[in-house]
DOPAMAR-506878 format. One record per residue (C-alpha): x, y, z. Coordinates in steps of 0.25 Angstrom, whole numbers. Layout:
BEGIN
     X     Y     Z
     X     Y     Z
...
//
This chain:
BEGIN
     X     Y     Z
    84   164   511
    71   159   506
    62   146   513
    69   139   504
    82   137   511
    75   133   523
    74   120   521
    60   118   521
    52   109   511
    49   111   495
    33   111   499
    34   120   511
    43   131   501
    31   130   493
    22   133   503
    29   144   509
    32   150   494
    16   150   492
    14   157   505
    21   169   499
    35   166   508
    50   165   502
    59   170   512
    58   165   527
    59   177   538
    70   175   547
    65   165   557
    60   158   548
    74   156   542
    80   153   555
    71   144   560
    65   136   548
    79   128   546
    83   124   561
    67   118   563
    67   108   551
    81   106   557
    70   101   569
    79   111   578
    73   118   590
    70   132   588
    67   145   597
    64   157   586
    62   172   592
    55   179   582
    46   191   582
    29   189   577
    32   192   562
    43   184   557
    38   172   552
    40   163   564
    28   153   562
    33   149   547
    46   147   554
    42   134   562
    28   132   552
    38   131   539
    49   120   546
    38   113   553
    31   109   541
    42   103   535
    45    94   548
    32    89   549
    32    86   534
    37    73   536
    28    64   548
    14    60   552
     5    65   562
    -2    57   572
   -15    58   579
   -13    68   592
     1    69   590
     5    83   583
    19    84   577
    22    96   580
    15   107   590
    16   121   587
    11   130   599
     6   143   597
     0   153   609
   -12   159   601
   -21   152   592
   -19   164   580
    -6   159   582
    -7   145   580
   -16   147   568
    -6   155   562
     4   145   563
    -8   136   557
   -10   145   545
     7   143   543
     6   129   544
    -7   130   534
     3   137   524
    14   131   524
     9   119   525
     2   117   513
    10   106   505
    13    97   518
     2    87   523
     5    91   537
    -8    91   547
   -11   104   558
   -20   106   569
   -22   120   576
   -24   117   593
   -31   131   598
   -41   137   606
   -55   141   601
   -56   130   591
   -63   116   594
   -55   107   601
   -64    95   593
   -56   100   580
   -42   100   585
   -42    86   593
   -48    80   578
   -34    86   571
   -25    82   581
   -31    67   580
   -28    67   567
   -15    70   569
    -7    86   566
     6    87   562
     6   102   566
     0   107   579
    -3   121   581
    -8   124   596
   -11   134   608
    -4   129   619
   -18   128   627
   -26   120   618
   -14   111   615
   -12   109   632
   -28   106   632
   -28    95   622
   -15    89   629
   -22    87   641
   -35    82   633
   -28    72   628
   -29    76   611
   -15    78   609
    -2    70   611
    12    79   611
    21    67   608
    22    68   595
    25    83   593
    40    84   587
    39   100   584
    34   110   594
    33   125   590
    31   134   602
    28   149   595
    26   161   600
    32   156   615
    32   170   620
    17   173   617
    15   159   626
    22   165   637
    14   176   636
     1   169   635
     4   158   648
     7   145   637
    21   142   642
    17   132   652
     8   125   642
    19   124   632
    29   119   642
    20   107   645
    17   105   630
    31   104   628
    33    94   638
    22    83   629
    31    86   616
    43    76   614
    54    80   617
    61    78   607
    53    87   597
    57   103   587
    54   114   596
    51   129   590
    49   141   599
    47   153   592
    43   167   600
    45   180   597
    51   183   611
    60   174   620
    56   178   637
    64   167   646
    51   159   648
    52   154   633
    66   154   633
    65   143   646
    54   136   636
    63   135   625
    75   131   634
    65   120   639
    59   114   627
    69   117   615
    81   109   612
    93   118   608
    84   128   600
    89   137   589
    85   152   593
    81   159   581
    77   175   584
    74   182   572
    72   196   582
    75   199   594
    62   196   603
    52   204   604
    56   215   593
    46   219   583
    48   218   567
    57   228   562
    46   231   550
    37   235   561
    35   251   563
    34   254   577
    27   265   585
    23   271   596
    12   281   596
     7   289   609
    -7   290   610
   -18   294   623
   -25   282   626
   -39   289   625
   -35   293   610
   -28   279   605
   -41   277   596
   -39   291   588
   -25   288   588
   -26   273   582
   -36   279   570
   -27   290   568
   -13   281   565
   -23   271   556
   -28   281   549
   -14   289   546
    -5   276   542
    -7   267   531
   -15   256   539
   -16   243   530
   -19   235   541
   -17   236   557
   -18   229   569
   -21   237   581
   -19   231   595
   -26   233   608
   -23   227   621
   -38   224   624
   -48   218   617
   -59   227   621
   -48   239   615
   -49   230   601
   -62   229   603
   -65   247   604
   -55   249   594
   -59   242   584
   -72   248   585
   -66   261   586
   -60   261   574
   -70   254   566
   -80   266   571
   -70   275   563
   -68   268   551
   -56   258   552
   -58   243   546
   -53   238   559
   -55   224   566
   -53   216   579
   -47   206   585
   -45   201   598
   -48   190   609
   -62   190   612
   -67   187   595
   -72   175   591
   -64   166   583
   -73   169   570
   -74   184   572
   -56   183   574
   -56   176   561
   -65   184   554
   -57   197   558
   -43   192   555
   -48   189   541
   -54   204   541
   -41   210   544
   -33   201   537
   -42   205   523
   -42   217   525
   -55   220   529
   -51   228   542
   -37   232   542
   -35   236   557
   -37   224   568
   -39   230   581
   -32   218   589
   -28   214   604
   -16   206   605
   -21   193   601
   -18   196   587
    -4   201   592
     3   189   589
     0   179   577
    -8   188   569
    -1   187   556
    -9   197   545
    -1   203   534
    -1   217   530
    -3   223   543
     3   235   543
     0   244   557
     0   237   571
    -6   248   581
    -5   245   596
   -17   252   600
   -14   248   615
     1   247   619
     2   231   623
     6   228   637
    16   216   633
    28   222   624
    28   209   618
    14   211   611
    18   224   605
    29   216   596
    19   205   592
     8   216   592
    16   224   581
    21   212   574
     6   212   568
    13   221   558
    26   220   549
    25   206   546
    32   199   535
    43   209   531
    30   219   530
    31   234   537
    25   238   549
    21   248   558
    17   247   573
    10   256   582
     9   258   596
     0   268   606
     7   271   619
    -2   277   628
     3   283   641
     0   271   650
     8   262   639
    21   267   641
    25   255   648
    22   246   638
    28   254   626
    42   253   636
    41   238   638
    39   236   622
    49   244   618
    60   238   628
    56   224   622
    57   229   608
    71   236   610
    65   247   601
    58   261   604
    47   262   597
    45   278   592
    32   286   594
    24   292   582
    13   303   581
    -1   299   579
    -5   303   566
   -17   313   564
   -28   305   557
   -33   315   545
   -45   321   546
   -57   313   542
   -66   318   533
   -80   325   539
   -90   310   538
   -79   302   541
   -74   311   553
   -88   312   558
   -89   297   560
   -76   296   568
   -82   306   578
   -94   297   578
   -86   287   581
   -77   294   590
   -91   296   597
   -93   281   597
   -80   278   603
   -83   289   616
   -94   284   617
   -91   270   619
   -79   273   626
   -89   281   637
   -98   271   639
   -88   258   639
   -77   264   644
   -81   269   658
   -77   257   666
   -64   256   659
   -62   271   664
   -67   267   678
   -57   260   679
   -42   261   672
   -34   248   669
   -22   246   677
   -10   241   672
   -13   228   682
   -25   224   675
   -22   224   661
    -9   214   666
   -22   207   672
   -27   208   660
   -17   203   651
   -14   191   660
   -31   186   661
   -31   189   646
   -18   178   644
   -26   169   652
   -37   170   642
   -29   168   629
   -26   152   636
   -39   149   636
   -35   138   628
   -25   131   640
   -31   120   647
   -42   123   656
   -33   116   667
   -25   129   671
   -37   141   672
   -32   154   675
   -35   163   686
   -44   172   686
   -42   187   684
   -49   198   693
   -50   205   680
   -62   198   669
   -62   208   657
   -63   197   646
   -64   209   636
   -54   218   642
   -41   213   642
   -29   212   634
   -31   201   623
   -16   194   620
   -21   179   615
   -27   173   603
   -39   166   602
   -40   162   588
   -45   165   576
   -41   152   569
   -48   147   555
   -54   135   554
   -45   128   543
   -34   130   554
   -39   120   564
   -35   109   557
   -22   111   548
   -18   107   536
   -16    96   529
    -8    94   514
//
C-alpha cells in the first residue's frame, strides 16, 4: 500500500513524496481513510508509529476546502506539552506546504501579545496546551463555536499530567455536532469514560497492544551498585557502537552532575531538562541533532515527543518510577523501521519498579554483563583519575546533606506529584495548587515540557 491509495489529494502526495515518505505505517493506513470519511476515531498506538501524520495528513485535506474567521479556529488540536504541539506544528509545516491553510501555536513561554494578533486574524488549524487555551477562553480572545475538528493526542500523558478536567470543559464550548480524534498510546478507564463521553460511535484503531514497546527495540537490564552507576554508564558507552544516545535521569540535578561527569571524561555530551531557558533548550536540541554532542543527558521531559533520527542507544541511567515512562523513555530509540537498543540499571532498591514495568509490558526483560571498558592509555588514563578526583570531591562537599538525610520512597511520590503541579503552570491562575511541605525546585523529578519552540512556529504557515 502506498499514500496513494489513501485517498488523500494530488498536492498533499507531492508533499509527502518530498518529504522522503511513500508507504504509510500502520496507523496511518487505518486511520487516514475513515477521518476524511469525517468518522470519529480513537487510535492506540505506541510513540514511534507515525501517529501525528495520521490525523496531520486527513486534516489538511478537510480544511482545504473553507475559510477562517476572526477568533474562530476550525479545528483544535490539543496537545499536553509544548514540544509536542510544535511538533505537530512542524507536521503541519511539512505537509502543508502547497495548501494555503493558516496556523497558530497556543503555549506557554511565548508572549501572549503574539498569539491573540494570529487568532484575530483568523487560523484554520489550532495547536494548544490545554492551560493556555482554558486561559484565553476565559479572557475572552477565543470563541469555540466554530471548531468542526477536535484532536485530543496523547490522552494518556493528560491524565498523568492533571489536564482531564480542562479538556472535559473545553469539550463542552465545541459543537456538538463536530470529527473527534483521540489517539493515546494506552487506554486506563478514565480516558475510556472520555471517549465514551465526547465521541460518537468511534472507530478503535490499535496498532499494538497498549503500552508495549517497538519490537525493533533491544531491551536490557543491567545490575549495577548505585554508588558505581557513573563507571558503569562510561563503560557500556565506551564498549558499544554509540552513534547517538539519550540517557535519562529522574532528577534534574542527576542530569545536571552527569553531564558534567561525563564531560570531565571526555564524552561529547549535552543536557536537557526543566529548569533551561528557552534559548539554551534550542540551542542544545540543535547541537545533538548535528551532531555536535552525541549523548543527551535528559529527564523525562524529553521522554515523549522528542523525535531525532538516528538515535541508536537509550540508557536509563535511574530506573523510572512510572512503568509507563520506561516505554516512551525507550521509544526515544528504533524509530522509523530503524534498530534499537535500550538499557536499563536496576539498582537494589529498583526492584519494584523493574517488576511493575515488566508486568505492563507482558515481557521479561534479560539481564546482561557490563562490559570492561579497555584500558586507556597512560595521558588519557591520568586525566580520568583527575577526574575521578574531581567527582570525589564534589560529591564530599555537596553531597553531605543528601547523605544526612536518605530520601524515602514517600517523598520522591511527593516529589513527583509537586513537580506535575509545576509542569501546568500554564492553567489558569484561578485553580492554585497546594502547597507542598517539601520546596526543592532543583531536586525533583522533572516529567513536563517547557518548550523549546522556534520562532517561525508561532505563527504557521501560509501557501
Amino acid at each position: 500500500m502506498t499514500f496513494a491509495d489513501l485517498g488523500l489529494s494530488d498536492e498533499l502526495l507531492k508533499a509527502v513524496t518530498e518529504a522522503g515518505y511513500d508507504t504509510p505505517t500502520p496507523i496511518q493506513a487505518q486511520a487516514i481513510p475513515p477521518v476524511l470519511m469525517m468518522k470519529d476515531i480513537i487510535g492506540i498506538a505506541q510513540t514511534g508509529t507515525g501517529k501525528t501524520a495520521s490525523f496531520v495528513l486527513p486534516m489538511i485535506d478537510i480544511l482545504a476546502h473553507g475559510r477562517a474567521r476572526a477568533l474562530m479556529p476550525r479545528s483544535l488540536i490539543l496537545e499536553p506539552t509544548r514540544e509536542l504541539a510544535a511538533q505537530v506544528a512542524e507536521n503541519f509545516e511539512k505537509y502543508g506546504k502547497y495548501h494555503k491553510l493558516s496556523m497558530a501555536l497556543l503555549i506557554g513561554g511565548v508572549q501572549m501579545g503574539d498569539q491573540i494578533k494570529a487568532l484575530e486574524k483568523g487560523v484554520d488549524v489550532l495547536i494548544a496546551t490545554p492551560g493556555r487555551l482554558m486561559d484565553l477562553f476565559q479572557r475572552g480572545k477565543i470563541l469555540l463555536n466554530g471548531c468542526n475538528m477536535l484532536v485530543i493526542d496523547e490522552a494518556d500523558r493528560m491524565l498523568d499530567m492533571g489536564f482531564i478536567p480542562d479538556i472535559e470543559e473545553i469539550c463542552t464550548k465545541l459543537p456538538a455536532q463536530r470529527q473527534t480524534l483521540l489517539f493515546s498510546a494506552t487506554m486506563p478507564p478514565v480516558i475510556k469514560k472520555l471517549a465514551d463521553r465526547f465521541l460518537d460511535n468511534p472507530k478503535s484503531i490499535e496498532v499494538a497492544r497498549p503500552a508495549t514497546a517497538s519490537t525493533n527495540i533491544t531491551q536490557r537490564l543491567v545490575k549495577v551498585d548505585s554508588r558505581k552507576k557513573r563507571e558503569a554508564l562510561r563503560a557500556m558507552l565506551e564498549a558499544e557502537e554509540v552513534q547517538s544516545a539519550v540517557i535519562f535521569c529522574n532528577r534534574k540535578t542527576t542530569v545536571r552532575e552527569l553531564n558534567k561527569s561525563l564531560q570531565r571524561h571526555g564524552f561529547k555530551s549535552g543536557e536537557i531538562h526543566g529548569d533551561i531557558d528557552q534559548a539554551s533548550r534550542i540551542a542544545e536540541l540543535e547541537r545533538f541533532r548535528d551532531g555536535s554532542v552525541n549523548i543527551l543527558v535528559a529527564s523525562d521531559v524529553a521522554a515523549r515527543g522528542l523525535d531525532i533520527k538516528g538515535v541508536s542507544h537509550v540508557f536509563n541511567f535511574d530506573a523510572p518510577w512510572h512503568p509507563d515512562d520506561y516505554v516512551h523513555r525507550i521509544g526515544r530509540t528504533g524509530r522509523a523501521g530503524a534498530k534499537g537498543v535500550a538499557y536499563t540499571f536496576v539498582a537494589a532498591e529498583d526492584a519494584e519498579a523493574i517488576d511493575n514495568i515488566q508486568k505492563l509490558i507482558g515481557t521479561k526483560i534479560d539481564y546482561v554483563d557490563t562490559p570492561v571498558a579497555a584500558a586507556p592509555a597512560s595521558r588519557a588514563k591520568e586525566e580520568s583519575r583527575k577526574a575521578d578526583r574531581e567527582e570525589r570531591d564534589n560529591e564530599r562537599s555537596g553531597g553531605r546533606d543528601a547523605r544526612r538525610k536518605p530520601e524515602r520512597k514517600d517523598d520522591r511520590r511527593s516529589d513527583k506529584r509537586d513537580d506535575r503541579r509545576d509542569d501546568r503552570r500554564d492553567a489558569p491562575a484561578a485553580r492554585p495548587a497546594p502547597h507542598s511541605r517539601r520546596q526543592e525546585p532543583d531536586d525533583g523529578p522533572d516529567d513536563g515540557w517547557n518548550g523549546p519552540v522556534p520562532e517561525f512556529l508561532n505563527f504557521g504557515f501560509g501557501g
